[in-house]
N, CA, C and O atoms as a CHARMM CRD file, in Angstrom:
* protein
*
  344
    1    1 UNK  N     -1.50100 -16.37200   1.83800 PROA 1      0.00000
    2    1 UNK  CA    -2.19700 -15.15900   2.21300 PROA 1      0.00000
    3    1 UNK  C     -3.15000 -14.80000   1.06600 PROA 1      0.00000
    4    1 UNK  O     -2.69600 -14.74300  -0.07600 PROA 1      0.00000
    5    2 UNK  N     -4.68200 -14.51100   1.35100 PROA 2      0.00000
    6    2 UNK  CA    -5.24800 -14.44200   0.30300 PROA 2      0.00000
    7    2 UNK  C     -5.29900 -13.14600   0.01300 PROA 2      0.00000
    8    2 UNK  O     -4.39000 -12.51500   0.55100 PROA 2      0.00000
    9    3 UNK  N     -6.33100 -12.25000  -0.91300 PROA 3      0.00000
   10    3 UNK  CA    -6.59600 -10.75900  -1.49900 PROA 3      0.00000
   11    3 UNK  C     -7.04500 -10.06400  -0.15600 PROA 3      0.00000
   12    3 UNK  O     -6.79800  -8.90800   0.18500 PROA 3      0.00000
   13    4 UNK  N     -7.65800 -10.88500   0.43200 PROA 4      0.00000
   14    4 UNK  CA    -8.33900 -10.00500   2.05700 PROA 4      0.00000
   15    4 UNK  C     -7.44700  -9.67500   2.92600 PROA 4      0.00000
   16    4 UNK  O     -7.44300  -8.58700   3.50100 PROA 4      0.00000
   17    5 UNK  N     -6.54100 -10.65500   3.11600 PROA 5      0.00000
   18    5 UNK  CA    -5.44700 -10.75700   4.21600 PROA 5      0.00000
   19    5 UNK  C     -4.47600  -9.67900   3.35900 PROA 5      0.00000
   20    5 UNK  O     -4.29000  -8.60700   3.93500 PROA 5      0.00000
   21    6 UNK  N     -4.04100  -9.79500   2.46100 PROA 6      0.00000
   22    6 UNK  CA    -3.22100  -8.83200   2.02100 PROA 6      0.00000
   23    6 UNK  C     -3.43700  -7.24900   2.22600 PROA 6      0.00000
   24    6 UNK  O     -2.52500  -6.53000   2.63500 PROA 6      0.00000
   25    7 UNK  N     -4.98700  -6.66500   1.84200 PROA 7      0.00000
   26    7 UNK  CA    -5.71900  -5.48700   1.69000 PROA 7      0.00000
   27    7 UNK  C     -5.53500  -5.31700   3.30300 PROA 7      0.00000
   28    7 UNK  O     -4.84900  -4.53400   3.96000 PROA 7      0.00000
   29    8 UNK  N     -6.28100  -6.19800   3.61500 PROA 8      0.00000
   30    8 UNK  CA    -5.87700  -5.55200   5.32400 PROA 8      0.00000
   31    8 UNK  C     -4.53900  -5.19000   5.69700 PROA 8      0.00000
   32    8 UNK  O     -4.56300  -3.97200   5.87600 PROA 8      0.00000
   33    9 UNK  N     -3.49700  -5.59100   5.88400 PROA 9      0.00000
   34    9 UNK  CA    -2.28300  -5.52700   5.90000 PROA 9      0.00000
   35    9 UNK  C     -1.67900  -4.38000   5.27200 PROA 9      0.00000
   36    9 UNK  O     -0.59500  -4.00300   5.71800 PROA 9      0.00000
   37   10 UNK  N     -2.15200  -3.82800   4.40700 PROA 10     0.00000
   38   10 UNK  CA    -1.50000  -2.58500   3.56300 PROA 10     0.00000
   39   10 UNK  C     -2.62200  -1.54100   3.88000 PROA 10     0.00000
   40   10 UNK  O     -2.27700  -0.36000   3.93100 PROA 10     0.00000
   41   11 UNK  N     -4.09400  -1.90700   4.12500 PROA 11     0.00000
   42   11 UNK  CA    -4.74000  -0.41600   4.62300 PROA 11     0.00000
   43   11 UNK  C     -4.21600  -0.46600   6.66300 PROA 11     0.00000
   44   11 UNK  O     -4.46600   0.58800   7.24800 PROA 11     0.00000
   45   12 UNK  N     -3.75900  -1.27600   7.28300 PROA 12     0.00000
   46   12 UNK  CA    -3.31300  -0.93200   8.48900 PROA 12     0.00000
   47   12 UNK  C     -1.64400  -0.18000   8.26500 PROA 12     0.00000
   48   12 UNK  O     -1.38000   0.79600   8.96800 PROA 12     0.00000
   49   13 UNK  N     -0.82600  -0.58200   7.49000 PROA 13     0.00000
   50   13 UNK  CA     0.16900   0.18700   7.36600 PROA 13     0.00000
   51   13 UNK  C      0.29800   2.10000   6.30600 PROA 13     0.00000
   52   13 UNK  O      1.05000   3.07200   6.23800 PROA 13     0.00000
   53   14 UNK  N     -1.04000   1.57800   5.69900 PROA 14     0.00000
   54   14 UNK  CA    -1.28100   3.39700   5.44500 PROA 14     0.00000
   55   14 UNK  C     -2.10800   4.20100   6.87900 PROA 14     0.00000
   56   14 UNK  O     -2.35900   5.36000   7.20600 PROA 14     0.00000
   57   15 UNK  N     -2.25600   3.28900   7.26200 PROA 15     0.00000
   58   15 UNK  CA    -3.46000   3.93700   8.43400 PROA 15     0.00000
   59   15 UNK  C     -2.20800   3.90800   9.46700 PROA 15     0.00000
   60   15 UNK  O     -2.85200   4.58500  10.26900 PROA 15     0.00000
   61   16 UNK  N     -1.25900   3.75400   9.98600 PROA 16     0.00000
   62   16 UNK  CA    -0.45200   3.78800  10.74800 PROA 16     0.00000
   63   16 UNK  C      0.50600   4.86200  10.14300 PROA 16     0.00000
   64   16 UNK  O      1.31600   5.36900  10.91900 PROA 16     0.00000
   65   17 UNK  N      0.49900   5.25500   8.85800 PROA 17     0.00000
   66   17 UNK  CA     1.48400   6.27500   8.00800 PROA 17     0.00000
   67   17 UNK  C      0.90500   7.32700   8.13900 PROA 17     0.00000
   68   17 UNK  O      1.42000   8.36900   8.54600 PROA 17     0.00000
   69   18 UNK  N     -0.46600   7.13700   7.73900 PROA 18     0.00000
   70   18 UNK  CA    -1.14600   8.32400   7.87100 PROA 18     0.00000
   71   18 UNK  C     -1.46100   9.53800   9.35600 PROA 18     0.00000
   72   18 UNK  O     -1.46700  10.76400   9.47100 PROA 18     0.00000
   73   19 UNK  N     -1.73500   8.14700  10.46600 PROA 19     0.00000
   74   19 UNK  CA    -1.62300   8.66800  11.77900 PROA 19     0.00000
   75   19 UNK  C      0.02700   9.70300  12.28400 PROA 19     0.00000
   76   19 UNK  O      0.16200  10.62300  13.09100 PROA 19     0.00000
   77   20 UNK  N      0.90300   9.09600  11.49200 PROA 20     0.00000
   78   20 UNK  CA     2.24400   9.67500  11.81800 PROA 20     0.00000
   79   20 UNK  C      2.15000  11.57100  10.88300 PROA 20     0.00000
   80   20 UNK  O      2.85300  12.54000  11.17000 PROA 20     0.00000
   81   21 UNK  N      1.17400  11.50600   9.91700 PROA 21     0.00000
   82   21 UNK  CA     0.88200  12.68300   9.60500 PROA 21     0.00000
   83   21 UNK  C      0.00900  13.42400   9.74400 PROA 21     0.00000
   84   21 UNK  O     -0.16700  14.40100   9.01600 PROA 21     0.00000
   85   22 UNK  N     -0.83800  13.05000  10.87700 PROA 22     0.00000
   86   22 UNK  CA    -2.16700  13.89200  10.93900 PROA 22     0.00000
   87   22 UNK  C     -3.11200  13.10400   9.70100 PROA 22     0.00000
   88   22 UNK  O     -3.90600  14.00200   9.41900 PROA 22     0.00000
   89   23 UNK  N     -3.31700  12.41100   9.17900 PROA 23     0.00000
   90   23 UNK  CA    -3.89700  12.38800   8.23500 PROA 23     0.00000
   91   23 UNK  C     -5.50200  11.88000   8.78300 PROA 23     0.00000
   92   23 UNK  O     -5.61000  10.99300   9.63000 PROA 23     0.00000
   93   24 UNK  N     -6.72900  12.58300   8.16300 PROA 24     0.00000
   94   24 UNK  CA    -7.88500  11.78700   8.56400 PROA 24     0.00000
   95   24 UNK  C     -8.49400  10.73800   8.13000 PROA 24     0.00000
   96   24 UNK  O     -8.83900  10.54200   6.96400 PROA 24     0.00000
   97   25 UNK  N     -8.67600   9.90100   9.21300 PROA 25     0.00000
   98   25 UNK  CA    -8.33300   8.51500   9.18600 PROA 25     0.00000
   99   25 UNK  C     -9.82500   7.94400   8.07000 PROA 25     0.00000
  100   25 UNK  O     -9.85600   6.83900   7.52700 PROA 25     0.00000
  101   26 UNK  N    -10.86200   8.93700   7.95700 PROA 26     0.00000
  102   26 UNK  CA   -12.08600   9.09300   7.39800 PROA 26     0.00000
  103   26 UNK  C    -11.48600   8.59000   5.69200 PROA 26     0.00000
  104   26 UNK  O    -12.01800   7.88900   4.83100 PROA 26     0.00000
  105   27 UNK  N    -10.31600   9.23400   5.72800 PROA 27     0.00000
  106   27 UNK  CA   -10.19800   9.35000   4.34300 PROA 27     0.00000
  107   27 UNK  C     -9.24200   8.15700   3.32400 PROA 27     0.00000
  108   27 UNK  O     -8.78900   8.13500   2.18000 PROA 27     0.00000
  109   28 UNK  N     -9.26800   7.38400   4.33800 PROA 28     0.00000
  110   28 UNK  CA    -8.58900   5.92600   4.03100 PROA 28     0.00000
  111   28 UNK  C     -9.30200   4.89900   3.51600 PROA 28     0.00000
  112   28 UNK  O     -9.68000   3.97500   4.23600 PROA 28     0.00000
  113   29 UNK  N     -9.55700   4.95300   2.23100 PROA 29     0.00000
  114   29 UNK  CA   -10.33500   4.22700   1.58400 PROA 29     0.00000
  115   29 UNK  C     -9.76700   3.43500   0.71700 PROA 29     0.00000
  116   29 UNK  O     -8.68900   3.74700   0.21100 PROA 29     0.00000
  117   30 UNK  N    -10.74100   1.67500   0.24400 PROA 30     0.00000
  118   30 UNK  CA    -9.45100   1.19100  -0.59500 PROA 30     0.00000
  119   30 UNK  C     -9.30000   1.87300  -1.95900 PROA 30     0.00000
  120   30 UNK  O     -8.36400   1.53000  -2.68100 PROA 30     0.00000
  121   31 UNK  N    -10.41900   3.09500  -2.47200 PROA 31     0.00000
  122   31 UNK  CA   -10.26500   3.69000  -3.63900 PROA 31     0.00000
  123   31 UNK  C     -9.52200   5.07700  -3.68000 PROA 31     0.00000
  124   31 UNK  O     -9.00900   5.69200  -4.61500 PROA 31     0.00000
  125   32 UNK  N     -9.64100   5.34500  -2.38100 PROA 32     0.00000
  126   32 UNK  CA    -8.71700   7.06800  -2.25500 PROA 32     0.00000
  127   32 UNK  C     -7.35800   6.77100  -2.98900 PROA 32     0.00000
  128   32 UNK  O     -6.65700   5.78900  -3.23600 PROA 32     0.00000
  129   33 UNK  N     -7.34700   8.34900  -3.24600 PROA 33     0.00000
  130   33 UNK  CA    -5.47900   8.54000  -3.95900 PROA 33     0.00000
  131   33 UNK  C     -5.04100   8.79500  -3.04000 PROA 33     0.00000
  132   33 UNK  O     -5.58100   9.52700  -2.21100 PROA 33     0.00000
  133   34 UNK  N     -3.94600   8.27300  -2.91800 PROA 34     0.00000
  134   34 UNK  CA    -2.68400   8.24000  -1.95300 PROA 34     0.00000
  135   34 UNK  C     -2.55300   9.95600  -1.44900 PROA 34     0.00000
  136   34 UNK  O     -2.83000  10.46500  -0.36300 PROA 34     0.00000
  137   35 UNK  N     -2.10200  10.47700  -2.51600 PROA 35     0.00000
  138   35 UNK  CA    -1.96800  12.14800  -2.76200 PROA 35     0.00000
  139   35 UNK  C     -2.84800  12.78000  -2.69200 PROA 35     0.00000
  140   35 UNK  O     -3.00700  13.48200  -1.69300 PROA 35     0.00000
  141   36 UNK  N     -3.64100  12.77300  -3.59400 PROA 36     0.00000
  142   36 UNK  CA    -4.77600  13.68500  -3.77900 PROA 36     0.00000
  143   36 UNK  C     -5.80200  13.66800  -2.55700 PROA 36     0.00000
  144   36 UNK  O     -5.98000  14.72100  -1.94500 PROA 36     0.00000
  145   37 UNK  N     -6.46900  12.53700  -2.18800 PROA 37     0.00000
  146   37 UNK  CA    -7.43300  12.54300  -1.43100 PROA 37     0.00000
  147   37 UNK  C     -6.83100  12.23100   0.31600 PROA 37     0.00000
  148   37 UNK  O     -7.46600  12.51200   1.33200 PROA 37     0.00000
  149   38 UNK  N     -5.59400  11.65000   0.26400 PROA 38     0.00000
  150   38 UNK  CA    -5.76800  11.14000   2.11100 PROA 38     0.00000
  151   38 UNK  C     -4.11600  12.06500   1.88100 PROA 38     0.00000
  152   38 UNK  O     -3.33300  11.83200   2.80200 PROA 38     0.00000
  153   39 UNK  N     -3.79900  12.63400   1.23800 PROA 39     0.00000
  154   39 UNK  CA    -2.43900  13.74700   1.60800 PROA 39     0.00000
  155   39 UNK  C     -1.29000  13.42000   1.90900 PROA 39     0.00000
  156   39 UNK  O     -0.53100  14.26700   2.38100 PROA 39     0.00000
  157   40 UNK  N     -0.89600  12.16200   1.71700 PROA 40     0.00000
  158   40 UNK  CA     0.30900  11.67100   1.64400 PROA 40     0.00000
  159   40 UNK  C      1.37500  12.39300   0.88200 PROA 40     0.00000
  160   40 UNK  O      0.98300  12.88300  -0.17700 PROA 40     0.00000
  161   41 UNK  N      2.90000  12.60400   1.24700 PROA 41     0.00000
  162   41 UNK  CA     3.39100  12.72200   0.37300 PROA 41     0.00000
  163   41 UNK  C      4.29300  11.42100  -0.14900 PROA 41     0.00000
  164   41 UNK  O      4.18700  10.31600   0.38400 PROA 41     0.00000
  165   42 UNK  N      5.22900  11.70600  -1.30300 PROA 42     0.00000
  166   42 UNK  CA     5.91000  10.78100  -1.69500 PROA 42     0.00000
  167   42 UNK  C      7.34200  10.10300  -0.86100 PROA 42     0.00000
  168   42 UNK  O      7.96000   9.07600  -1.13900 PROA 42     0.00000
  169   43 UNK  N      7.56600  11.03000   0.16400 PROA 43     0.00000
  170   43 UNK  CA     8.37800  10.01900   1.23800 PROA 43     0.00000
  171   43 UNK  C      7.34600   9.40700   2.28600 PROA 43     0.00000
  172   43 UNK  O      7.65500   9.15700   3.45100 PROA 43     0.00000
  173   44 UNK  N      6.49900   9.26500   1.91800 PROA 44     0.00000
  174   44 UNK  CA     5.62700   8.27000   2.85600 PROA 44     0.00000
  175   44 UNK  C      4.76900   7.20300   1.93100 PROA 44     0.00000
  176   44 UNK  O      4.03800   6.29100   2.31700 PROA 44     0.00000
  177   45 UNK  N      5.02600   7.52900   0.85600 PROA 45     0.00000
  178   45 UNK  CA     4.58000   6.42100  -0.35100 PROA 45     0.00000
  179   45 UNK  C      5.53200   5.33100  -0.59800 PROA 45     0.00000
  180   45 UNK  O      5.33400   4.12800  -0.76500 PROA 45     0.00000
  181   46 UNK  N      7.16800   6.38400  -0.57700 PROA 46     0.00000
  182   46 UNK  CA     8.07400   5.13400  -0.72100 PROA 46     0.00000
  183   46 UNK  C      8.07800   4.12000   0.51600 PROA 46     0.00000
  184   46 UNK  O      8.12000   2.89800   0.38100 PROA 46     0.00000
  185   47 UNK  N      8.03800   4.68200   1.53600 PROA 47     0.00000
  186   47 UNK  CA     7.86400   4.03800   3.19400 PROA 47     0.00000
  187   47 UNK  C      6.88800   3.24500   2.69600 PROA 47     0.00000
  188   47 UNK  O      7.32300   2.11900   2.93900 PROA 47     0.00000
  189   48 UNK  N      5.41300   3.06100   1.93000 PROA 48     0.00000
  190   48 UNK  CA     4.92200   1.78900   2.12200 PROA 48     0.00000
  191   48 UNK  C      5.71500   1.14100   0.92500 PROA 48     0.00000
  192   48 UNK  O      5.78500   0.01200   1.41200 PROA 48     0.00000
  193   49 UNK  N      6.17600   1.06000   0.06400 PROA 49     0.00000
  194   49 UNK  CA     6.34800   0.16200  -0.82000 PROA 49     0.00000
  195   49 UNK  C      7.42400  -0.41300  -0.56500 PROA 49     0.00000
  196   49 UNK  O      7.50400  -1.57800  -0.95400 PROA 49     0.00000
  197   50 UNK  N      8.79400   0.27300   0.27600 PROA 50     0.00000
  198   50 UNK  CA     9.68700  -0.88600   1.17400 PROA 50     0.00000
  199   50 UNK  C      9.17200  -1.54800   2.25600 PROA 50     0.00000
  200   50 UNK  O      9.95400  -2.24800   2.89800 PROA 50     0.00000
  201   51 UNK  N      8.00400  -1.48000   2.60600 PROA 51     0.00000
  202   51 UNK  CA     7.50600  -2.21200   3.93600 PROA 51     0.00000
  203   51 UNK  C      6.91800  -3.07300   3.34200 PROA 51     0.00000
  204   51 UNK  O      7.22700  -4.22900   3.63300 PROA 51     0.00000
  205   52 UNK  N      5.66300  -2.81400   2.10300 PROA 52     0.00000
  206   52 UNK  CA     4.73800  -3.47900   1.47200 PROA 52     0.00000
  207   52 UNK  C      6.18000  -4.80400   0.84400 PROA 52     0.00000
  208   52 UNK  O      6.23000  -5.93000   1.33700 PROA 52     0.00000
  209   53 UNK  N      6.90200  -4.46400   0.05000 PROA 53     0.00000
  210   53 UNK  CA     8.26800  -5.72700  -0.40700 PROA 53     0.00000
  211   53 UNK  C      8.61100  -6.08700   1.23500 PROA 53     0.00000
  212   53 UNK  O      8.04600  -7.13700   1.53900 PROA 53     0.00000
  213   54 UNK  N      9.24300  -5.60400   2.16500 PROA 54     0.00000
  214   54 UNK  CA     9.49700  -6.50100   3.23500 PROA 54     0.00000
  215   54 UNK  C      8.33100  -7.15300   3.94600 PROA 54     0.00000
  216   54 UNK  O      8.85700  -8.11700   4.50400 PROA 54     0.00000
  217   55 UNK  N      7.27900  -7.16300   4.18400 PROA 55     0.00000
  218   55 UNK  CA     6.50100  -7.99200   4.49200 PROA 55     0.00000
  219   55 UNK  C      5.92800  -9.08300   3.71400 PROA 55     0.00000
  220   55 UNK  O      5.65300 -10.14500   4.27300 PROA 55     0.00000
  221   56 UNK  N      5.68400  -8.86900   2.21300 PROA 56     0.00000
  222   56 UNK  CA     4.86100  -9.77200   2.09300 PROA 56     0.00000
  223   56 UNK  C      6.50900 -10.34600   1.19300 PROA 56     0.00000
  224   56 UNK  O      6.12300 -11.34300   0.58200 PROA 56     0.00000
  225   57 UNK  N      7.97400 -10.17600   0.88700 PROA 57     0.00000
  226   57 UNK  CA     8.78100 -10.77200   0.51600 PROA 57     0.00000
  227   57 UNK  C      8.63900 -10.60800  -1.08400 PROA 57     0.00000
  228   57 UNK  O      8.82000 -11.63100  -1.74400 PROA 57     0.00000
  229   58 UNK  N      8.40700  -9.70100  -1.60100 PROA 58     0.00000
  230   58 UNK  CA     8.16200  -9.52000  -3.00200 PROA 58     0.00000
  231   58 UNK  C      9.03300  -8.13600  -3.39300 PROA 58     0.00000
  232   58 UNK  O      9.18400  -7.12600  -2.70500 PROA 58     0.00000
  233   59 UNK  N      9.42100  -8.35900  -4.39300 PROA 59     0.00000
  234   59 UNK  CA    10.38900  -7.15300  -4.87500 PROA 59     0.00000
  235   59 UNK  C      9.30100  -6.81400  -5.95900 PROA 59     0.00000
  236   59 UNK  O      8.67800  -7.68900  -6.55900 PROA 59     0.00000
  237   60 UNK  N      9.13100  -5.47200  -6.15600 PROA 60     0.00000
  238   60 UNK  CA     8.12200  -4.72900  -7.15700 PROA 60     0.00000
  239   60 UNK  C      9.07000  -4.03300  -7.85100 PROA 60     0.00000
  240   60 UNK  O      9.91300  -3.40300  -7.21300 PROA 60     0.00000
  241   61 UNK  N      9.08300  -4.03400  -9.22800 PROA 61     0.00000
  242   61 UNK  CA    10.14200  -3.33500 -10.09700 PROA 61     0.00000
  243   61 UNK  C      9.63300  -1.53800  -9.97500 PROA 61     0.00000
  244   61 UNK  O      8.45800  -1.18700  -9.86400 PROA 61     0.00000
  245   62 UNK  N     10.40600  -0.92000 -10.01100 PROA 62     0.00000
  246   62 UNK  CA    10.40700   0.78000  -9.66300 PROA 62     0.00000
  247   62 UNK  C      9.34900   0.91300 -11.09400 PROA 62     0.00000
  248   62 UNK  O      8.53000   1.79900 -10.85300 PROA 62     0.00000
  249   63 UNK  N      9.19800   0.51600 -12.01400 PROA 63     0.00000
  250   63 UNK  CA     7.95100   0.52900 -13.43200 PROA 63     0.00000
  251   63 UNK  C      6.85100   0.81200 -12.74700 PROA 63     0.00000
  252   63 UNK  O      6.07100   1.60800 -13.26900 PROA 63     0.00000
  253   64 UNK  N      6.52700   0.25900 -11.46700 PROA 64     0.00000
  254   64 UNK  CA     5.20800  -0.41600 -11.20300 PROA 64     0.00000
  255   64 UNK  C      5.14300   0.79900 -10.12800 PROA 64     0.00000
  256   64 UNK  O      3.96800   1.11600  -9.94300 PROA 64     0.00000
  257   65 UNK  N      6.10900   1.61900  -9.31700 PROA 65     0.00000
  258   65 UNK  CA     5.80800   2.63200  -8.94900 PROA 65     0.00000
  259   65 UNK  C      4.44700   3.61700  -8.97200 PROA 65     0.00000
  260   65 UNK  O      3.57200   3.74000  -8.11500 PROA 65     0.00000
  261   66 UNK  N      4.61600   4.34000 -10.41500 PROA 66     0.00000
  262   66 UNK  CA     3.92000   5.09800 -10.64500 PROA 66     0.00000
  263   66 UNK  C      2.54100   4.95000 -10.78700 PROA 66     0.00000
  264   66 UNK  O      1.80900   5.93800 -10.73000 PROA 66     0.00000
  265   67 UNK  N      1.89500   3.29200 -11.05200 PROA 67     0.00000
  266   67 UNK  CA     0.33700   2.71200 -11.00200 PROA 67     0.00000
  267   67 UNK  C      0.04500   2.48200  -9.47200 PROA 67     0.00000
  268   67 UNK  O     -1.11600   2.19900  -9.17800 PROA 67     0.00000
  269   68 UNK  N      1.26000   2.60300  -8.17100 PROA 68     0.00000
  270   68 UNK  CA     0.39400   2.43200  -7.15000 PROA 68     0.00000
  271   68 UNK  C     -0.13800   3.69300  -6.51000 PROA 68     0.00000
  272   68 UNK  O      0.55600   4.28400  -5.68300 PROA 68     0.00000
  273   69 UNK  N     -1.65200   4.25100  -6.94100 PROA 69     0.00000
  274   69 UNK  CA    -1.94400   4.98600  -6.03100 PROA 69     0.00000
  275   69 UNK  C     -3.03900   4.82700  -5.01000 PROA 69     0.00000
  276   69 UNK  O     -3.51500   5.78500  -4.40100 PROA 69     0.00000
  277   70 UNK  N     -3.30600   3.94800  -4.89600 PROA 70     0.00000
  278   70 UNK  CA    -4.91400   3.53400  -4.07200 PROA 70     0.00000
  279   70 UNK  C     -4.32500   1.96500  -3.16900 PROA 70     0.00000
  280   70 UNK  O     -3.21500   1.47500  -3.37700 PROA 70     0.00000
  281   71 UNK  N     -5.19500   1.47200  -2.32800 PROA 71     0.00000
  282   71 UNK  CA    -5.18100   0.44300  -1.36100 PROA 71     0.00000
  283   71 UNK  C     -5.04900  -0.72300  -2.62100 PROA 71     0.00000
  284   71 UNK  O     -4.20600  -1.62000  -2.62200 PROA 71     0.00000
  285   72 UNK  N     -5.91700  -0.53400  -3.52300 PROA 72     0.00000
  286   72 UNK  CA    -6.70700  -1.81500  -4.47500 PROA 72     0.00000
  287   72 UNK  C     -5.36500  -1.79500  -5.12000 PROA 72     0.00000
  288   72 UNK  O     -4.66100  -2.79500  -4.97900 PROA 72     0.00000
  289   73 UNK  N     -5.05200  -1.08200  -5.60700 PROA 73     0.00000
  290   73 UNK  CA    -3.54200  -1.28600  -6.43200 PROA 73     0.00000
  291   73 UNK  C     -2.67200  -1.22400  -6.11900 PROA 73     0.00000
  292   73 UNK  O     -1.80900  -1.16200  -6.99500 PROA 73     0.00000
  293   74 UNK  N     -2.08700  -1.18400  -4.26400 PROA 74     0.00000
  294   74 UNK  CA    -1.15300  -1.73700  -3.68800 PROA 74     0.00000
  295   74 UNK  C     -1.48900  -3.59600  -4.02400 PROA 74     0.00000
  296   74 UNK  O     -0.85200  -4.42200  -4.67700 PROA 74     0.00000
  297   75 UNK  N     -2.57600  -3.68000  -3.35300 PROA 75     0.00000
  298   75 UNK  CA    -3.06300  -5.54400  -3.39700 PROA 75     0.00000
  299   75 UNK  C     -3.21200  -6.00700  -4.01200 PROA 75     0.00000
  300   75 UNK  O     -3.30000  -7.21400  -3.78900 PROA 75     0.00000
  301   76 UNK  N     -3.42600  -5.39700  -5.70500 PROA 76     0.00000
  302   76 UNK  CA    -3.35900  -6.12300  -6.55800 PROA 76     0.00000
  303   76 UNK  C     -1.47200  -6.27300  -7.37800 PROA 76     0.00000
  304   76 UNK  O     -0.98300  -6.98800  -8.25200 PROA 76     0.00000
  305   77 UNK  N     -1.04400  -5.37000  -6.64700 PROA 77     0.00000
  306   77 UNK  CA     0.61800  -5.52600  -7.00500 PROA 77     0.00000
  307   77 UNK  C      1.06300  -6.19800  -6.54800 PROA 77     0.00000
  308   77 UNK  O      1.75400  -6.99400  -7.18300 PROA 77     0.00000
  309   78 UNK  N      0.94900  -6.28100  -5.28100 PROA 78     0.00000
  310   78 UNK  CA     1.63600  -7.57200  -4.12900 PROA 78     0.00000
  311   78 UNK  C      1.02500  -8.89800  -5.09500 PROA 78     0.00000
  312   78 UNK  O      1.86700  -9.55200  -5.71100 PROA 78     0.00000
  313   79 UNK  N     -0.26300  -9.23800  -5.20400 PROA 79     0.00000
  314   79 UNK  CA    -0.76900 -10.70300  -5.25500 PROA 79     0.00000
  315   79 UNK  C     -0.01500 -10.53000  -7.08800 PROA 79     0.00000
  316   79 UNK  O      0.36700 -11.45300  -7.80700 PROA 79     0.00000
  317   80 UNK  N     -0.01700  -9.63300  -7.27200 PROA 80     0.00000
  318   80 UNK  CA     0.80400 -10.17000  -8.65800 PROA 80     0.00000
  319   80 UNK  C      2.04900 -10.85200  -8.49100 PROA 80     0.00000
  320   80 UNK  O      2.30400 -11.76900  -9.27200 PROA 80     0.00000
  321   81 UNK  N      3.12900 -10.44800  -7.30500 PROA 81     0.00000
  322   81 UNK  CA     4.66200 -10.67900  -7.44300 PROA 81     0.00000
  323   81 UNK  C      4.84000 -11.42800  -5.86600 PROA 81     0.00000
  324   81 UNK  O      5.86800 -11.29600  -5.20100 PROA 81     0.00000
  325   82 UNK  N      3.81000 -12.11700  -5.47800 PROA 82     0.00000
  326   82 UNK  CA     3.70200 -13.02100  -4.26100 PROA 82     0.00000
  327   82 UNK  C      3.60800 -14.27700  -5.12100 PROA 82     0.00000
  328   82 UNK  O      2.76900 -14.47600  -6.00100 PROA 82     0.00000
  329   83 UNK  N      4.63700 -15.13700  -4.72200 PROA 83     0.00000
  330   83 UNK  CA     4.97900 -16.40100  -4.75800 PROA 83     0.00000
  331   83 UNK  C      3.82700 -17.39800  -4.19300 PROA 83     0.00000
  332   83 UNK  O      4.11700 -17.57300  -3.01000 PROA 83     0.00000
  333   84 UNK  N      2.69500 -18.10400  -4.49300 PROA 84     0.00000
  334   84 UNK  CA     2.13600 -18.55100  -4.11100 PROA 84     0.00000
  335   84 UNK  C      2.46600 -19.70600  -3.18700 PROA 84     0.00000
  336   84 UNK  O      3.35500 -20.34000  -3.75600 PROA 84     0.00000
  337   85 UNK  N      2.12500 -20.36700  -1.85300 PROA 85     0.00000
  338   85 UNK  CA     3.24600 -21.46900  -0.97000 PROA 85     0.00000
  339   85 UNK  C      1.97000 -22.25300  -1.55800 PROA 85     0.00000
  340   85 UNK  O      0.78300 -21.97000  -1.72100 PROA 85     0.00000
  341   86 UNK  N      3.22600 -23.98200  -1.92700 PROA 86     0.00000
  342   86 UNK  CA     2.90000 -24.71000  -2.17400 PROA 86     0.00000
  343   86 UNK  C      1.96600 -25.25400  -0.90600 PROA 86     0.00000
  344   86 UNK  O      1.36000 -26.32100  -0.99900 PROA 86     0.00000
């Protein structure tokens, strides 16, 4: 799975999180803050980061928590702790 396939995959599961909160969908960008700009709260942050580890099969240490706030730094966390297939 490359950086594209990944980004897509994690802005359709905030965009599916966000829809469950009213959130406007305008405001889903891969640079928006999670919080600040598209209104997430933090039980819907943890909801992506157990979905984001069950899909792409990567365990993210709870450290790495607090740097994900945007699309770009969900995808660049995953492609860090994704096992590349031979």
């Amino acid at each position: 799975m490359n950086r594209d396939e990944i980004r897509d995959e994690i802005r359709n599961l905030i965009a599916e999180i966000a829809e469950d909160m009213d959130v406007d969908e305008s405001t889903i960008t891969d640079e928006a803050h999670f919080i600040e700009d598209m209104g997430l709260d933090s039980m819907a942050l943890l909801e992506v980061l157990a979905t984001m580890e069950k899909k792409f099969g990567v365990t993210i240490p709870e450290s790495e928590f607090p740097n994900i706030t945007t699309i770009n730094q969900c995808t660049d966390t995953v492609e860090k702790y994704v096992t590349p297939k031979s």
